[in-house]
C-alpha positions in Angstrom: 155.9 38.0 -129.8 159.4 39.2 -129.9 158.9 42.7 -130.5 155.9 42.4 -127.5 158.5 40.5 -125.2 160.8 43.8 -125.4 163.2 42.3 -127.3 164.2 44.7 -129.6 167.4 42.8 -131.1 165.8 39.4 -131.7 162.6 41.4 -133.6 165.1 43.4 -135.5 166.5 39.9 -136.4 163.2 38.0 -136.9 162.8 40.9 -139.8 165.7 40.5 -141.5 165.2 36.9 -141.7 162.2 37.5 -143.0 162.8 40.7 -144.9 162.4 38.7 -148.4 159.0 36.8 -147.1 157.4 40.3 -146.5 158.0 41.7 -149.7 156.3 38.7 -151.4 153.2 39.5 -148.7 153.3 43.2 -149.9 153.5 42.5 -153.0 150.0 40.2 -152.6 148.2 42.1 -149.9 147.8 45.8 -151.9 146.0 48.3 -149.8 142.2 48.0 -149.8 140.7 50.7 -151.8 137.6 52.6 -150.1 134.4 52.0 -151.4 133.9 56.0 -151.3 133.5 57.0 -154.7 136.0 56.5 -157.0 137.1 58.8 -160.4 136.5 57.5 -163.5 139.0 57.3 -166.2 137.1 59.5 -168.3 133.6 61.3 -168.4 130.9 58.2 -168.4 127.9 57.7 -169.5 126.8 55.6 -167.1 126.9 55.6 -163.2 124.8 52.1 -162.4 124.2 48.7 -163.8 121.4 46.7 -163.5 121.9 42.7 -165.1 118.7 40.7 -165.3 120.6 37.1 -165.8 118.8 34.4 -166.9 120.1 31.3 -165.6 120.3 28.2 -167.7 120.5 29.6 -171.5 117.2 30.9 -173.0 117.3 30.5 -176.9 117.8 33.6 -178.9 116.0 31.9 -182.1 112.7 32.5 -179.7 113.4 35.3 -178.4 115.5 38.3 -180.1 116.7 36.5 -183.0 114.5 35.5 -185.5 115.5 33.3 -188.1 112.7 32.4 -190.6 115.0 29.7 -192.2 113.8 27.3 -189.5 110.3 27.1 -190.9 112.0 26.3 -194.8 114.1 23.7 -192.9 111.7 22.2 -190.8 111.7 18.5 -190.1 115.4 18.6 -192.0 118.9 17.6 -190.9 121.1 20.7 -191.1 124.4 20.1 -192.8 127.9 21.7 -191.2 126.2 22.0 -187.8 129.1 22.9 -184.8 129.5 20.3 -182.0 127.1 20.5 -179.6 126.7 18.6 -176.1 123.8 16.3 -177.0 122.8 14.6 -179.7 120.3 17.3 -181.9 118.8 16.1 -185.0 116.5 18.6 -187.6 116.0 22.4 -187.8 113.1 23.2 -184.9 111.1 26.6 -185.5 110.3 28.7 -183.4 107.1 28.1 -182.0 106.3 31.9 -180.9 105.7 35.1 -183.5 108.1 37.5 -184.1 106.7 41.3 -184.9 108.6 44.2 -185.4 108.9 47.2 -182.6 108.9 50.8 -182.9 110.7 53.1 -185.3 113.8 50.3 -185.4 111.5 47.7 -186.8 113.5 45.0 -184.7 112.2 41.8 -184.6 111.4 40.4 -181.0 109.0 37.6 -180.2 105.7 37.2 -178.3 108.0 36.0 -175.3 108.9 39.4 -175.0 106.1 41.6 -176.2 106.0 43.9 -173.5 109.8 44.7 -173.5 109.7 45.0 -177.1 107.9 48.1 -176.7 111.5 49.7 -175.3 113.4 48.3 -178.3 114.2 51.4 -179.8 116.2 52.1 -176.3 117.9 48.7 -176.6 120.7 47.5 -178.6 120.4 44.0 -179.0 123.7 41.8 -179.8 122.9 38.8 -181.9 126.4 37.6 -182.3 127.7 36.7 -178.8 129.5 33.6 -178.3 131.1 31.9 -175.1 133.9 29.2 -175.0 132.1 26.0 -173.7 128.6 24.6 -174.0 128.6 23.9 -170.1 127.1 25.9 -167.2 129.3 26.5 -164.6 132.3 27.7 -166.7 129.9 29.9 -168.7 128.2 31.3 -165.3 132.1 32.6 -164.6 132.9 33.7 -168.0 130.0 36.0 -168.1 130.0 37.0 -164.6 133.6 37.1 -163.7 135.5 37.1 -167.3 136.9 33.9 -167.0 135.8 30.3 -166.8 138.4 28.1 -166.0 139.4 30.3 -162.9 137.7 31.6 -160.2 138.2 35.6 -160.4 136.4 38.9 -158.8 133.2 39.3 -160.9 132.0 41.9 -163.0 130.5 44.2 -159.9 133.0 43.9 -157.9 135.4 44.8 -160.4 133.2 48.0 -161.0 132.9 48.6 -157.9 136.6 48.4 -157.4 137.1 51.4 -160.2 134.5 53.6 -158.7 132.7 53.3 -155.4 129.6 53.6 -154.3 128.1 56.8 -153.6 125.8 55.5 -150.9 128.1 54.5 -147.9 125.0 53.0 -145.8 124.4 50.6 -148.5 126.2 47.7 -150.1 127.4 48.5 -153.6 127.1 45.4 -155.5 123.7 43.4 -154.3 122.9 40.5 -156.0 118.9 39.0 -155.8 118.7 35.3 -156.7 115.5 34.0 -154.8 116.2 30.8 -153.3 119.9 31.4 -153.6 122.4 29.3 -156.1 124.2 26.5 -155.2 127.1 26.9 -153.1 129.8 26.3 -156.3 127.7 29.1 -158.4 128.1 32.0 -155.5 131.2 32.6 -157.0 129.3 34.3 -159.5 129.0 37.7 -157.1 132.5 37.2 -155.6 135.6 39.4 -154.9 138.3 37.1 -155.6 141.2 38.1 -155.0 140.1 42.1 -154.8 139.3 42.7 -151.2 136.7 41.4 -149.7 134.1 44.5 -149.1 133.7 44.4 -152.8 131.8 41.3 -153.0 128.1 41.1 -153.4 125.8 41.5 -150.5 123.7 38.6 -151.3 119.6 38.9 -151.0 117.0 36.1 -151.2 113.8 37.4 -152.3 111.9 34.8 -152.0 111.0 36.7 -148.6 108.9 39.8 -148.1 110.3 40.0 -144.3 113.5 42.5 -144.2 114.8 39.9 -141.1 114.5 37.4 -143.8 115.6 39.4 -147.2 119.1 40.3 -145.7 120.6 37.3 -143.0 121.4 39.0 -139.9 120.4 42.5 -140.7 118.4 42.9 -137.3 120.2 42.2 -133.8 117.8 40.0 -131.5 119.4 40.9 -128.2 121.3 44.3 -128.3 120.2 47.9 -128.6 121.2 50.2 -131.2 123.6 52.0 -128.7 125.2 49.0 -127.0 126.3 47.6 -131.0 127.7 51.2 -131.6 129.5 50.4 -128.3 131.1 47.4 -129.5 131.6 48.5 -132.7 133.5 51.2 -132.0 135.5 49.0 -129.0 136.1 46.6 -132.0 137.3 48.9 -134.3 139.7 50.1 -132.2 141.4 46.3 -131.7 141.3 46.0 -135.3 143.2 49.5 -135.7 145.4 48.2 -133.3 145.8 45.1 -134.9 146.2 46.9 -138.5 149.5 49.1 -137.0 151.7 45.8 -136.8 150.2 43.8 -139.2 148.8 45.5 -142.3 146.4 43.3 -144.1 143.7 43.9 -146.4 141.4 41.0 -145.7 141.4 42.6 -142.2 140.1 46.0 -143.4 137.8 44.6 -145.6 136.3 42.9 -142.1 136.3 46.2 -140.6 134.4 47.7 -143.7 131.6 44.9 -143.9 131.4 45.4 -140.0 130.3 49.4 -140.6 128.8 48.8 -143.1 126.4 45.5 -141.4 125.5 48.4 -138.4 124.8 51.1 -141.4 122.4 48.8 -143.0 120.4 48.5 -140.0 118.7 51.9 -140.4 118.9 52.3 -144.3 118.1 49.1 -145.7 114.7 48.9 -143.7 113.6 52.1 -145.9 115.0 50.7 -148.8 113.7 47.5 -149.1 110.1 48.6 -147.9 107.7 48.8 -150.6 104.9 49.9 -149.1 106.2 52.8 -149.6 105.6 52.8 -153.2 102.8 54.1 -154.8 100.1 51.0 -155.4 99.7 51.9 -158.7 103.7 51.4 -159.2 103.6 48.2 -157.3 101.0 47.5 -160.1 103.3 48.6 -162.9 105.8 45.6 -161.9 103.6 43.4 -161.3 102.8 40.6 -158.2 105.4 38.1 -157.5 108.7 37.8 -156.4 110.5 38.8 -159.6 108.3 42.3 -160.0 108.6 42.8 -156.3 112.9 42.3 -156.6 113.2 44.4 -159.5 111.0 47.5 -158.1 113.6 46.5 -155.3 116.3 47.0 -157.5 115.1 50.7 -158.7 114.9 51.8 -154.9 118.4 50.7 -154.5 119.6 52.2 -157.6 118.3 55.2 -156.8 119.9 55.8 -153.6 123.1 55.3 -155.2 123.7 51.5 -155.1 126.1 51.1 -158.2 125.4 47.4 -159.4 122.6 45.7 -158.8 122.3 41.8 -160.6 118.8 40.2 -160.5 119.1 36.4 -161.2 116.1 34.6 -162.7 116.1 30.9 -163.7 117.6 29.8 -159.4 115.3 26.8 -159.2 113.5 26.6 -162.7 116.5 27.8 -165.1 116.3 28.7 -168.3 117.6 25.1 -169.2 115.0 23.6 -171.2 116.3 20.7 -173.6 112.4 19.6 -173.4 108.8 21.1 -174.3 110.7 24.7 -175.0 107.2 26.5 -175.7 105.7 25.4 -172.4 108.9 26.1 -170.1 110.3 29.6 -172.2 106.6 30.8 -172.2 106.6 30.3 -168.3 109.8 31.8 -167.5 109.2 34.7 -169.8 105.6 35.9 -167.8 107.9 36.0 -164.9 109.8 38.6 -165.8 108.3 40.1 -169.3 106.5 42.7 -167.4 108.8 43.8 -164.5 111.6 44.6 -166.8 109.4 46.2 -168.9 108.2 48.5 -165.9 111.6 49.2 -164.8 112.6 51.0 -168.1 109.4 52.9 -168.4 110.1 54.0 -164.6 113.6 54.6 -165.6 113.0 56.5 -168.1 110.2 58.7 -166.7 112.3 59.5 -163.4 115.5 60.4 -165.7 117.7 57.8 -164.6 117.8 55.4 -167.4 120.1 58.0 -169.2 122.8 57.0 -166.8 121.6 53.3 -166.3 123.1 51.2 -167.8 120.8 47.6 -168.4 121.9 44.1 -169.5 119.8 41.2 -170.4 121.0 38.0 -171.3 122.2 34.1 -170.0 125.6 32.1 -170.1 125.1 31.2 -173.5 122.6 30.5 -176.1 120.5 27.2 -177.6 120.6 25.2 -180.6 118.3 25.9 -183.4 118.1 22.1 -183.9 115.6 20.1 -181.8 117.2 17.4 -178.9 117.0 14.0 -179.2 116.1 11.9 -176.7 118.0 8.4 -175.6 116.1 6.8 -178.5 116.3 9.2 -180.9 113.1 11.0 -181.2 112.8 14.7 -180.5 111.6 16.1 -177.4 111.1 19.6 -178.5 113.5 21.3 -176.9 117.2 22.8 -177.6 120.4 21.8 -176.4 122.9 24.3 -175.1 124.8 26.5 -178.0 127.4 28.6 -176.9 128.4 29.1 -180.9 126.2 31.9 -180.8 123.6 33.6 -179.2 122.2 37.0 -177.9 122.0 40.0 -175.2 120.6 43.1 -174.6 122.0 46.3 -173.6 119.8 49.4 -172.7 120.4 52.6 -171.4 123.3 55.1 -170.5 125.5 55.3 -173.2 123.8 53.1 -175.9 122.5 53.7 -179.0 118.6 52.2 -178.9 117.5 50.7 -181.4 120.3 49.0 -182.9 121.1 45.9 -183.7 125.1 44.9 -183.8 126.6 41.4 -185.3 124.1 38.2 -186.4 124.5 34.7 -186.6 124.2 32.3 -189.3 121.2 31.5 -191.6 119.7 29.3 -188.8 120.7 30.9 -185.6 123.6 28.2 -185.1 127.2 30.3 -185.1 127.9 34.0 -184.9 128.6 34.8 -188.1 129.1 38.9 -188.7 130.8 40.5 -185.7 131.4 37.8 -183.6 131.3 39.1 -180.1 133.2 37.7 -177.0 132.2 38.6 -173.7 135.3 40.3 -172.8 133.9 42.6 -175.4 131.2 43.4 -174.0 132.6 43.8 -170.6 134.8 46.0 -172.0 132.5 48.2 -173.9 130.2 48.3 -170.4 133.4 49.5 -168.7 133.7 52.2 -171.3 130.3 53.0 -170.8 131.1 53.7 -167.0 134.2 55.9 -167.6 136.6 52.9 -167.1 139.5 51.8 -169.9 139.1 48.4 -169.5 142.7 48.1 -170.1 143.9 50.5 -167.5 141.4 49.1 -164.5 143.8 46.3 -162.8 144.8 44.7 -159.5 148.1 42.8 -159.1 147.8 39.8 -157.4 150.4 37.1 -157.4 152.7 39.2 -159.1 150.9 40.1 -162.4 148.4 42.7 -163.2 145.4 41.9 -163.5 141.8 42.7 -165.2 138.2 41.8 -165.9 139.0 41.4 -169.5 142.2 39.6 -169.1 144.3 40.0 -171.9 141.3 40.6 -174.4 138.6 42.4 -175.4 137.8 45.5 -177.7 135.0 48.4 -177.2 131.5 47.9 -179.0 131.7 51.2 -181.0 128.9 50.7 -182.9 126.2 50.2 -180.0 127.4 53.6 -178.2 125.7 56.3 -178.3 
């Protein structure tokens, strides 16, 4: 106002005054970093991430962990069992078959039997572990590194260190049909990075673009009346930007361009009747085959992380009649991840793809109890120990790293945190984990905190 007024002296004086304030705001408002594409630390393997997430928990003892001790143990209380959330009583087998795949021999069940044909391109971890056997903080620590506090997740933090290469596109799109609640957005968040790094968020529970993408089509104005007002915007905000230089401004600016961009390229994108029928076919009918040939259209116009949640409004979470719900939730999705890395792999692209599978955390191998006592054949939550996937650029296939205890209960042989496995996907990207930081609130920080170490052993 002063400095607008004309009067020089009392603006001069107004800064002094507030000389120390502004370094504080400098200090917490670093320039926003383009989303043109960025320099690696070092050569990567991989230049895009796909994450199917499977909301809820799915056991690993019925799916990529097979533990045979259940069946001697049946019907018997387990001695030295870890806390758990419930109340669990005797060892539960699985109630699916496990077979070995390909020239690894790993051991997948019937769950999975169609992306078990790929497993000697996968590298599957058995020995993950999380810090609580609740949702919500394990929904951040896997998908933001930290689950006491809210922080930018893992693709916005990639797509802080690199870019995108596609500038009419978001960067980071995250698919969850019917959306999350509002508390578990946070999940594709920026945090305290700048804003145009979030997650463009897509329901695909819709076929219609209009529908797909909230706002992507204006109902009144022409193409050439918005390119009027955005550019008459833009210059406001330039103006605006002069006196008062503030990221969360800039990264409005960006999300505006990149809105009006959208309009032309994300129509093609997202159109699948482009697609061959007998492709369409490959992934299958339904809304998750129809998302993740989404997905591969996106990725291969240079989209760098796509998520694909699957478990919205029937998670994963099944403390009851396991075989029933777990062999439902699997048909979902056995065959459309299945068809993305054959169709990966055929076009080239899953050299320098890199795909994770996986939930928050995994399930006991003892059954739940009900109120009364008496089972209910199900499992309760286990974060002790449980596993993920990793497939593609820069993994060795066909491995399998760490294991858990004779039962599936705690990691026992290379217990893995997720900070490790961020960090290792990092590396897989070109990014030191320990270099890639943002200071905010004076103190540098990272994805991996103060922790993680690389996977050596699943890289190619």
């Amino acid at each position: 106002m002063l400095h607008r007024s004309g009067l020089g002296i009392g603006a001069l004086g107004l800064a002094d005054l507030l000389s120390d304030r502004r370094s504080v705001a400098a200090e917490n408002r670093p320039v926003a970093r383009s989303l043109s594409p960025q320099a690696p630390h070092y050569l990567p393997r991989a230049k895009r991430v796909i994450h199917f997430f499977l909301n809820g928990g799915p056991s690993h003892v019925d799916t990529f962990d097979h533990k045979p001790a259940l069946a001697r143990f049946a019907g018997r209380t387990v001695s030295d069992n870890p806390a758990t959330e419930r109340k669990t009583g005797a060892a539960l087998p699985s109630p699916f078959r496990f077979r070995r795949y390909g020239e690894s021999g790993i051991e997948v069940s019937d769950l999975f039997s169609r992306t078990a044909q790929h497993m000697d391109d996968i590298a599957v971890i058995r020995s993950m572990y999380a810090e609580v056997p609740n949702h919500e903080p394990s929904l951040m620590l896997m998908n933001c590194g930290d689950s006491v506090q809210t922080r930018p997740s893992f693709g916005a933090w990639t797509l802080y260190g690199l870019g995108t290469e596609n500038q009419n596109l978001p960067g980071f799109v995250a698919m969850c049909p019917g959306g999350l609640p509002i508390k578990d957005t946070e999940n594709w968040q920026a945090g305290f990075l700048p804003g145009s790094l979030q997650g463009t968020y897509v329901d695909t529970q819709h076929k219609e673009l209009s529908r797909l993408i909230e706002n992507i089509e204006h109902p009144q104005v022409s193409t050439i009346d918005q390119r009027r007002q955005m550019d008459l915007l833009a210059r406001w905000n330039a103006r605006h930007l002069e006196t008062r230089p503030d990221n969360r401004l800039e990264a409005r600016i960006q999300s505006y361009e990149l809105a009006f961009r959208m309009q032309q390229d994300a129509a093609e994108a997202f159109d699948l009747s482009r697609e061959p029928k007998h492709v369409q076919e490959q992934y299958g009918e339904g809304v998750h085959g129809r998302q993740t040939l989404i997905a591969r259209r996106l990725l291969e116009r240079g989209v760098r992380f796509v998520q694909l949640w699957h478990g919205a409004g029937q998670p994963w979470d099944n403390h009851s009649n396991i075989k029933e719900e777990h062999q439902k939730l699997a048909n979902q999705i056995d065959q459309p991840i299945a068809a993305l890395l054959s169709d990966l792999k055929q076009r080239g692209m899953l050299e320098d793809t890199l795909v994770l599978f996986g939930g928050e955390f995994g399930r006991t191998p003892t059954v739940e109890l009900a109120g009364d006592g008496k089972p209910i054949n199900g499992r309760d939550h286990n974060h002790w120990g449980f596993s993920v996937w990793l497939a593609g650029g820069g993994i060795k296939g066909g491995t399998v790293y760490g294991a858990t205890d004779e039962i599936g209960f705690k990691a026992a042989e290379n217990p893995t945190s997720v900070h490790d496995l961020h960090a290792t996907m990092l590396h897989a990207m070109g990014l030191n984990h320990e270099d890639l930081t943002y200071r905010y609130a004076g103190r540098d920080f990272r994805l991996t905190d103060v922790h993680g170490k690389v996977i050596q052993d699943i890289l190619a």
